[in-house]
Legacy VTK file of the C-alpha trace (Angstrom):
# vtk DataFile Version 3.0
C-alpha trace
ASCII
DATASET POLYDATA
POINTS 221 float
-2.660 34.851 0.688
-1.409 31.565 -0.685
-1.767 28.545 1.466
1.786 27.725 1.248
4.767 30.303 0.345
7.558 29.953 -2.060
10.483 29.724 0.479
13.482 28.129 1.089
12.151 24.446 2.537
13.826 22.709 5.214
15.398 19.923 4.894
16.219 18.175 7.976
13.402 17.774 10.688
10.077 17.181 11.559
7.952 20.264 13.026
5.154 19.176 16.088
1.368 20.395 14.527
-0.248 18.998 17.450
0.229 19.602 20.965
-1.751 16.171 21.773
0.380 13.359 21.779
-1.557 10.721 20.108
-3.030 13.321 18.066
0.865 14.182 16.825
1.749 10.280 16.408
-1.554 9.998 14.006
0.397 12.540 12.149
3.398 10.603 11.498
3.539 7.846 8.936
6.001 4.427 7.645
4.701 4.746 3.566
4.507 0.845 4.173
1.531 1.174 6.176
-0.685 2.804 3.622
0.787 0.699 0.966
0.197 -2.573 2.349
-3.306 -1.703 3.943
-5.070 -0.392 0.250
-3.169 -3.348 -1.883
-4.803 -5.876 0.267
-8.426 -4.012 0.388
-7.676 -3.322 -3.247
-7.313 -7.226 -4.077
-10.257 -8.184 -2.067
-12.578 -5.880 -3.619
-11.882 -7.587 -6.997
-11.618 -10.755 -5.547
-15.168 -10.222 -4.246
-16.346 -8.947 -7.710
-15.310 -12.314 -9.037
-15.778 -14.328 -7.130
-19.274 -13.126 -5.329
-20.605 -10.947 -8.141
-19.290 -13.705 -10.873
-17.739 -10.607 -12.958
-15.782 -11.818 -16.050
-11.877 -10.347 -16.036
-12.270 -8.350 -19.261
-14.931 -6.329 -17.219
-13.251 -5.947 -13.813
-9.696 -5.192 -15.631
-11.824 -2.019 -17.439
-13.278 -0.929 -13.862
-10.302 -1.588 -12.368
-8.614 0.747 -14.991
-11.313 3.514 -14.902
-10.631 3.566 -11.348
-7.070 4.208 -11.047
-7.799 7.047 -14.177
-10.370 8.654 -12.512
-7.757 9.061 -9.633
-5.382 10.908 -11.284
-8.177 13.660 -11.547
-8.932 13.417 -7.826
-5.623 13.993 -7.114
-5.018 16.575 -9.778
-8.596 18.539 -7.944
-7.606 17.842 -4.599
-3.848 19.017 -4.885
-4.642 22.345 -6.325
-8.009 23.526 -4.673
-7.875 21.632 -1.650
-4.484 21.380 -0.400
-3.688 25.299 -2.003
-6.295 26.735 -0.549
-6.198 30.529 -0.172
-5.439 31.149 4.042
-7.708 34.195 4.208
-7.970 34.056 7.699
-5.561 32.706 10.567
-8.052 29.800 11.098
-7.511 28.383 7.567
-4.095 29.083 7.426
-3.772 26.612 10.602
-5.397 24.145 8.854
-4.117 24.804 5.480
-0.696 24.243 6.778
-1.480 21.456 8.881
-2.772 19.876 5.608
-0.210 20.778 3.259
2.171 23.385 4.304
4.016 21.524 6.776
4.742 19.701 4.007
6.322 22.093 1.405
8.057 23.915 4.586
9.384 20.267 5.332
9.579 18.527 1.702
12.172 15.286 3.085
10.057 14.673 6.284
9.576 11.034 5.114
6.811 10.288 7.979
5.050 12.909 6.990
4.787 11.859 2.846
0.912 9.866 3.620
-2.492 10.730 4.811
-2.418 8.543 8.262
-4.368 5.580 7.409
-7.057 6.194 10.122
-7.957 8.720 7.859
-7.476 7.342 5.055
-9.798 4.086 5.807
-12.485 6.559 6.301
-12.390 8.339 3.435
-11.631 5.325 1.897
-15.342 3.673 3.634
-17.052 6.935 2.466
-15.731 6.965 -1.226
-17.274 3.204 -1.086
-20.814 4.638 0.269
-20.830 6.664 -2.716
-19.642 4.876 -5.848
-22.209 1.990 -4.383
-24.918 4.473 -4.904
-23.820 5.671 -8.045
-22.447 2.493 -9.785
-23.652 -0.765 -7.712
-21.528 -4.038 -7.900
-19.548 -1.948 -10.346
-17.940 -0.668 -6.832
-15.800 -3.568 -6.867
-14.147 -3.209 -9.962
-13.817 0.774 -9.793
-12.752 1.728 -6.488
-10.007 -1.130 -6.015
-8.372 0.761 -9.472
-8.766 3.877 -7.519
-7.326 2.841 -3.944
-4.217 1.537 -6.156
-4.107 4.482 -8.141
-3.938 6.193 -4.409
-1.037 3.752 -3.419
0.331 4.149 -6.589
0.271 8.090 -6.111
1.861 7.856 -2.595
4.666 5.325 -3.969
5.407 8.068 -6.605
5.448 11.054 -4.106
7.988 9.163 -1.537
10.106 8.305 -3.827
9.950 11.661 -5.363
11.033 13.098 -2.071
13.311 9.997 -0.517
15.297 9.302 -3.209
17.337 11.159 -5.897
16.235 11.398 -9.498
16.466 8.560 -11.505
18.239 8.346 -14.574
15.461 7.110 -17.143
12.178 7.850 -17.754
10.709 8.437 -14.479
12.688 11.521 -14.003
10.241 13.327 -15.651
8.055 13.426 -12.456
11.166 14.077 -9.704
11.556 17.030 -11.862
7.387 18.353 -12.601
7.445 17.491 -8.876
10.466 19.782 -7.643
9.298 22.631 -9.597
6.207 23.045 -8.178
8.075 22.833 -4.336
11.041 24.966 -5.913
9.535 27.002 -8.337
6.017 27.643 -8.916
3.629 26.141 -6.266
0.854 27.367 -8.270
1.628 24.902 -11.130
3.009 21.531 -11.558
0.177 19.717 -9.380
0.360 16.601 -10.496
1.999 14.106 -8.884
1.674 10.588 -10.114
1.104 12.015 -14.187
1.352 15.721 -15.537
-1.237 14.878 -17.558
-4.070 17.199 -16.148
-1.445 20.038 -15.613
-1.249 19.461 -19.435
-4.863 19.878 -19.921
-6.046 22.382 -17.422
-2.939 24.434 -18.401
-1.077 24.820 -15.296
2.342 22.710 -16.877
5.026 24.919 -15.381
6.289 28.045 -17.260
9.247 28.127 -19.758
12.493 28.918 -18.128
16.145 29.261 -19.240
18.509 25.360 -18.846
20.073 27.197 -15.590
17.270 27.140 -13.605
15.780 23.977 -14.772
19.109 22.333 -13.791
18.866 23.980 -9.966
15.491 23.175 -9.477
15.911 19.479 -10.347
18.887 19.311 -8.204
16.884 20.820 -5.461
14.869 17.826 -4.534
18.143 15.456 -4.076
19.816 18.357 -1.599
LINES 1 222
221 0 1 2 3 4 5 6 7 8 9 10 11 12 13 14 15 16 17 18 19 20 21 22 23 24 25 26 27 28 29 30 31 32 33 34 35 36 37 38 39 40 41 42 43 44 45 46 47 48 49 50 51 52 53 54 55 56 57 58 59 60 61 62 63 64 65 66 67 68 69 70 71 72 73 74 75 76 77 78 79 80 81 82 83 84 85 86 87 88 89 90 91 92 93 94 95 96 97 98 99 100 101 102 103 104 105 106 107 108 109 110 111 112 113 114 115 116 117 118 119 120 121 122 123 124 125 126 127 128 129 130 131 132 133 134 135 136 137 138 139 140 141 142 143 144 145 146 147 148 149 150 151 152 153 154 155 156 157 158 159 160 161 162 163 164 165 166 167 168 169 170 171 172 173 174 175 176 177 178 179 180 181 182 183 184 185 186 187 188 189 190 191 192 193 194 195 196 197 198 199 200 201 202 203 204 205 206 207 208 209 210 211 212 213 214 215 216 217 218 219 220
């Protein structure tokens, strides 16, 4: 059994996952928060690598940029193994939906668009752990690209889900975005690019004008 099931979403709301008050607040969200927290750790992690580790801009702007790449994989990964996990049993369908299904069942629940940054810092302090290991003062460089490329991601999926398609370029992603809510959860899972959907082949499926045109209207409902 899929982890979250094509069905008509809700769009008004916000359903309670935890009966523990502060355990429900953490649940809850303002996208400011995150934004504001990871641009600031993100600018002193290269002003450190400057400044401290005397790294030259040419090298922190390529570190910086491998970072925020290597992020669109992690999100690409995480989005389609993690968060679509298969609910085999009613244990991992709690937390499967805590995780993720609340939000496809609940798409416009604006509070409910970000990892709470509790969680996030510590994810955040354990991705630093390891890239120190693996790549040294190179940390600086790499995993401020990647916390923006996370910021980045999250500015991409509120606006996705807050606002109504643009009408330039960027409504490419309001509309790879509704398709995989609307459409076909099992494809589309990129977020902030299509670009790994592209290469792992999981771009949604060819479809007739009709239902592309109801699908992208979906999100804006």
């Amino acid at each position: 059994m899929e982890s979250t099931k094509l069905k008509r979403p809700k769009h008004k709301g916000s359903p309670k996952l935890f009966n523990n008050p502060i355990l429900e607040k953490l649940t809850h969200t303002h996208i400011s928060l995150p934004l504001i927290i990871f641009g600031v750790i993100a600018a002193v992690l290269v002003y450190y690598g400057i400044v401290e580790k005397g790294f030259q801009a040419p090298l922190i702007i390529l570190l910086f940029a491998s970072g925020m790449f290597f992020f669109t994989l992690v999100e690409y990964l995480m989005h389609r193994y993690l968060y679509h996990i298969p609910a085999t049993t009613p244990r991992k369908q709690k937390i499967s939906y805590t995780m993720h299904g609340v939000h496809h069942d609940y798409p416009k629940d604006k509070s409910r668009l970000a990892m709470p940054p509790v969680l996030s810092l510590i994810i955040a302090t354990v991705l630093f752990i390891i890239y120190r290991a693996v790549l040294g003062d190179y940390v600086f460089g790499f995993l401020a690209g990647f916390l923006i490329g996370y910021a980045g991601y999250l500015a991409v999926h509120y606006s996705v889900h807050a606002f109504k398609v643009p009408n330039n370029f960027l409504k490419t992603l309001w509309h790879h975005h509704s398709i995989h809510h609307y459409r076909e959860p099992d494809r589309a899972f990129g977020v902030s690019s299509p670009l790994w959907d592209h290469i792992f082949g999981t771009m949604p499926r060819k479809t007739g004008k009709s239902q592309r045109t109801a699908v992208g209207a979906g999100i804006d409902d």
